[in-house]
N, C-alpha and C positions, 0 to 999 in steps of 0.2 A: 399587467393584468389586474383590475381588482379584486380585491381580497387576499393581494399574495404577500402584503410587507408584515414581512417580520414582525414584530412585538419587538424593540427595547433591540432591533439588532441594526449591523451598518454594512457596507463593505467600505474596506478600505483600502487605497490604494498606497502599495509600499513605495513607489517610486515618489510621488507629491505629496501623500499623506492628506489626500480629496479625499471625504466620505460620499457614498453614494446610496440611496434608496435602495433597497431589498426585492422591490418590485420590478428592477431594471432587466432585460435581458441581454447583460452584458457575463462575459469570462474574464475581461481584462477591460481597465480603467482607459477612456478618451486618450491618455497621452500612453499607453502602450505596456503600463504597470501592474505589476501581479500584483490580483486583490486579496485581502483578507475577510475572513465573513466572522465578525465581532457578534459572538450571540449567547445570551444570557440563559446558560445550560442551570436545570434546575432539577436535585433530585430528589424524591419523596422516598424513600427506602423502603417502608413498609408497603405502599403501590407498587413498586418497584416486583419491589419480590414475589406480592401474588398474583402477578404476570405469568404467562409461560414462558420456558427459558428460550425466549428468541430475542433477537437484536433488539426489536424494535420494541421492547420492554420498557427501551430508556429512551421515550418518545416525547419527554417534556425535553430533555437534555440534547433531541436532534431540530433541526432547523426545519419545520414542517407548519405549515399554521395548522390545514384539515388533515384528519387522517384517514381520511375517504382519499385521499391522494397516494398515500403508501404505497410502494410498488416493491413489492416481498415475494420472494422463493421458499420464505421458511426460514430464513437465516438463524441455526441455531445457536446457542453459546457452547461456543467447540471447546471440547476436555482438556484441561492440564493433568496432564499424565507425569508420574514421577519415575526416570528413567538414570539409569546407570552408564553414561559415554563416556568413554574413555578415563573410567574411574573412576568418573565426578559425579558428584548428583544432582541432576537438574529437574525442571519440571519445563514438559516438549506440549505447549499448545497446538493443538492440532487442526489450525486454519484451513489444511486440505479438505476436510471435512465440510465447506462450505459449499451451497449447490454445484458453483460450476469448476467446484473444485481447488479457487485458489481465496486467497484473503480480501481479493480485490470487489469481493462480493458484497463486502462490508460498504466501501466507496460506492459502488453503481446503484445498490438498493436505495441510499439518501442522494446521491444526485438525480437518478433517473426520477424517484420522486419529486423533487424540488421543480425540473424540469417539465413533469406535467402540469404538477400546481403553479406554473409561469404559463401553460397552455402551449407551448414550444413543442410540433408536431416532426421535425427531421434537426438529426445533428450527426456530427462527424466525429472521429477519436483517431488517432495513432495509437500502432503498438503494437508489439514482437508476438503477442500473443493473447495472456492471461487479462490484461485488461480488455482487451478488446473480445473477447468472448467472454467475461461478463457483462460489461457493456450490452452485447448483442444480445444475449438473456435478458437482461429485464427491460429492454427497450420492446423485444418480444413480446413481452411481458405486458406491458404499458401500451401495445398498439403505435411503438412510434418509429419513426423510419431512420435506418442506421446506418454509416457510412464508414470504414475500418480501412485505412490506410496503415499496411502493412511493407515491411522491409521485404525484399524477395526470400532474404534468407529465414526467415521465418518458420519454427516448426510445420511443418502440413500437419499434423493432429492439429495444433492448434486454431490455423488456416479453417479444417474444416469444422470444429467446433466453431465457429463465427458463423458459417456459412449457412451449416444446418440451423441457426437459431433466424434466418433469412436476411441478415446483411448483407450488404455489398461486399465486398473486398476488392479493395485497391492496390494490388500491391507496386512497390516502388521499387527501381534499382536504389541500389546504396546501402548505406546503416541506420540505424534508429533515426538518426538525425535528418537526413534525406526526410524521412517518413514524417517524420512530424512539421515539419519544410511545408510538404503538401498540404498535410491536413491544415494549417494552418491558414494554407490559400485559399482551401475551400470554406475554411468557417469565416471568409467574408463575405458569404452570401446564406450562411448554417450556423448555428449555434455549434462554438467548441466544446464538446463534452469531456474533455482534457480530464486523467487521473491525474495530472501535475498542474496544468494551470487553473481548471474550474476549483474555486474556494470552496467548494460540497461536499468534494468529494472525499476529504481528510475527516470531516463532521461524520463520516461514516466509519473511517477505520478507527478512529478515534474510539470506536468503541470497545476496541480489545483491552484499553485501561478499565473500563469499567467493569467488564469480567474479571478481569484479572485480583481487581481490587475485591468483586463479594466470592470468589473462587477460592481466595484466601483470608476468606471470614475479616475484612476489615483492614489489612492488611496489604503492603507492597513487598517487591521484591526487592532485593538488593540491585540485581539488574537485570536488563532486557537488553539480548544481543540477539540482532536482525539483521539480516538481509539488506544492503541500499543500494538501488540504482536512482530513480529520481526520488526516492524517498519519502514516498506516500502511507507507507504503515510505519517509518521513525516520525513523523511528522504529525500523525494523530497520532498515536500514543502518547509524545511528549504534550500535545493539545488534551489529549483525555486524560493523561494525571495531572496537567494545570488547573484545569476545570474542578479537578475532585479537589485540590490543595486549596484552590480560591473557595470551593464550598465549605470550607473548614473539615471536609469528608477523613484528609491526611494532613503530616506536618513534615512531609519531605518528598522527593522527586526520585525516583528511582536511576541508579544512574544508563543513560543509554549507550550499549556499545555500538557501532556499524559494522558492519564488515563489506569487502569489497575484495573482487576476484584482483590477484597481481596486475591482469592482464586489461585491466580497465577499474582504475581506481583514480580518480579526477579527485573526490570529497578527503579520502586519506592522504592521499599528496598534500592536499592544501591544509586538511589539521594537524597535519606533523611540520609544515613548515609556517604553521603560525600565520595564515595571507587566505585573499579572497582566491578562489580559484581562477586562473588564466585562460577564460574560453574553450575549448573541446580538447581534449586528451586524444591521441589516436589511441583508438583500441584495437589493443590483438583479438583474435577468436578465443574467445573462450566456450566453456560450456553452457557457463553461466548466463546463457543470452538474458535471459529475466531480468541481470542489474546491470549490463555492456551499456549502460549512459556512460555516453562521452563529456555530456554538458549536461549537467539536472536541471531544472527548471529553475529550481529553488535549492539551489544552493548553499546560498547567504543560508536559509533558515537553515537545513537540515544541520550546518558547522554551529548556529546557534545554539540551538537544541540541543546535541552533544554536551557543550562546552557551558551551559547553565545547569547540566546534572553532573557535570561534573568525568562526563564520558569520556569514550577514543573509539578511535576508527585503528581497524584492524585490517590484512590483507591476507588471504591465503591463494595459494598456488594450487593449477587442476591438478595435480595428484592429492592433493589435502581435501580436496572436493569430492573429489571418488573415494576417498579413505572414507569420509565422513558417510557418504551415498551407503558402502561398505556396512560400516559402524551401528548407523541405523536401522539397514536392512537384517542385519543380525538381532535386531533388538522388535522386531518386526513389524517397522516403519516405511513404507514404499514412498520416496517423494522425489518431484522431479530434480536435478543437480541443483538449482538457485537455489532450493530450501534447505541442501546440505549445508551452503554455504557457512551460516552462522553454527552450523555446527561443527563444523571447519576450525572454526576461529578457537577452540575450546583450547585445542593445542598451543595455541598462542599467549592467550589472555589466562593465567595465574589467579588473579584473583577470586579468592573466597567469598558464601554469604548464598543467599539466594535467588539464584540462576533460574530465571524463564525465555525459552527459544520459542517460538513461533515456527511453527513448520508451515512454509507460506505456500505449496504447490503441490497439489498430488502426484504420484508417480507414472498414472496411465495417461497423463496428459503428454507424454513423452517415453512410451516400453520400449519402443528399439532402442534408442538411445541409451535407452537403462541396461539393457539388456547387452550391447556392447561394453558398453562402460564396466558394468561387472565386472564382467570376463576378461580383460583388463589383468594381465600379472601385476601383481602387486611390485608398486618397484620404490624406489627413496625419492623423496619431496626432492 
């Protein structure tokens, strides 16, 4: 569409290492290869700051040419709060807080925009849940038509979060994978609005580096332990503190942990045995349906990323998941089990310095389930 190429950016494709025009309406490169979207973030600090404190503050630094295109709920910059788990003391960014409730609000704000400004009126997504009822918001949002292929096993709150924002729902037999199977078939006749393969949507979460960096007056933390299933919030963050290192902003990388439920850990498998991952892992049931990827998209990158801060991947078991649910909710945090997760891992991971979690899902996106899990006797990992 005219007027939609980037300034000074490309996509590239990881597979050939093809560049491609910015104006294309493509998710993936002619021979089948996840793209990258190479774009020259720029930030003015003192604009910055007499912004109001919303996302879209740092509007030089997202991929947008007009900002008559912006497609916003408000996205606010969510609190780091300094919290005492299990002894230690951390500082609990509170993502829940984000309209539709999870972090993924970050992603669909800057793609759903980018996708107006392409003029692209119907797209499809997979997804267990939280992406896909962001998604379905600001496509709402934008007037655009939405397509949500969901697993059957699916939270139903979540299900009907999608529903009420007027998407379709498709749901699939099988696991995440089935699911995105489909959506896949059908974004050959739709745009894939993918939180793992569209290049946009990381340009979005990417922005919790940038909070985090003027949250701490200038400063990084020692580390950031998150949540990974396909790896879309480790994946802009370690993109939005490269961004602020290349802008001279910092002079180091904070190192990034992962964490992954026992019962579906594909990314932790392969960075403890040093090797590419081997195609889909079976995964057992967990609770943590939010990160049950069997196969990430992006793989390759998220072990990259890790492994240039100098990071690990961590696992914890469902009882360390309800500890953590536990932990928090004493502390008086309600969030769904995926976003215990990395608070899970505390027991694990020793080391000192300054600890930042992301609490990536609210807790009423899931109350029965919270509300069993509770109640729950306490028993040994």
């Amino acid at each position: 569409m005219l007027g939609c190429e980037l300034p000074g950016a490309r996509l590239v494709c990881r597979k050939s290492g093809q560049c491609y025009r910015t104006d294309l309406r493509i998710w993936r490169s002619p021979v089948g290869g996840l793209l990258d979207l190479e774009f020259p973030a720029r930030f003015d600090w003192p604009r910055i700051r007499a912004r109001p404190p919303i996302m879209w503050r740092y509007r030089e630094a997202l991929p947008l040419v007009n900002e008559q295109n912006i497609v916003s709920l408000g996205e606010p910059i969510t609190p780091l709060v300094p919290t005492k788990l299990y002894g230690r003391d951390v500082l609990l960014k509170l993502e829940y807080l984000m309209p539709t409730g999870s972090f993924k609000d970050r992603g669909s704000s800057v793609l759903v925009s980018r996708i107006r400004e392409l003029g692209i009126r119907r797209v499809v997504e997979d997804s267990s849940g939280n992406a896909g009822a962001s998604l379905a918001a600001y496509c709402a949002r934008a007037g655009i038509e939405c397509d949500i292929y969901a697993p059957a096993s699916a939270p139903a709150a979540k299900l009907a979060q999608i529903k009420a924002c007027g998407a379709r729902i498709h749901q699939v037999a099988g696991n995440r994978r089935a699911a995105a199977g489909a959506a896949r078939r059908a974004a050959a006749s739709r745009y894939y609005a993918s939180h793992s393969w569209n290049p946009y949507f990381v340009h979005g979460t990417k922005t919790i580096a940038f909070e985090i960096f003027e949250q701490l007056d200038g400063h990084l933390p020692d580390a950031l332990i998150l949540p990974v299933g396909n790896g879309t919030l480790l994946l802009g963050a370690y993109l939005g503190f490269c961004e602020l290192l290349k802008a001279g902003c910092v002079d180091r990388l904070p190192r990034l942990v992962g964490v992954q439920t026992q019962r579906c850990c594909p990314l932790a498998r392969a960075f403890k045995d040093e090797r590419s991952p081997r195609g889909p892992v079976r995964p057992g049931k967990t609770i943590a349906d939010g990160i049950a990827v069997a196969d990430p998209v992006r793989a390759e990158q998220c072990l990259e990323a890790v492994r240039q801060t100098k990071g690990t991947f961590v696992t914890v078991s469902e009882q360390q998941i309800v500890d953590a649910l536990r932990e928090l909710a004493r502390c008086g945090f309600t969030v769904e089990p995926t976003a215990a997760v990395a608070v899970a891992a505390l027991t694990q991971d020793n080391r000192t310095g300054r600890l930042v979690i992301p609490l990536t899902g609210h807790g009423l996106k899931a109350p029965q389930r919270l509300v069993r899990l509770l109640a729950r006797k306490k028993r040994r990992s």
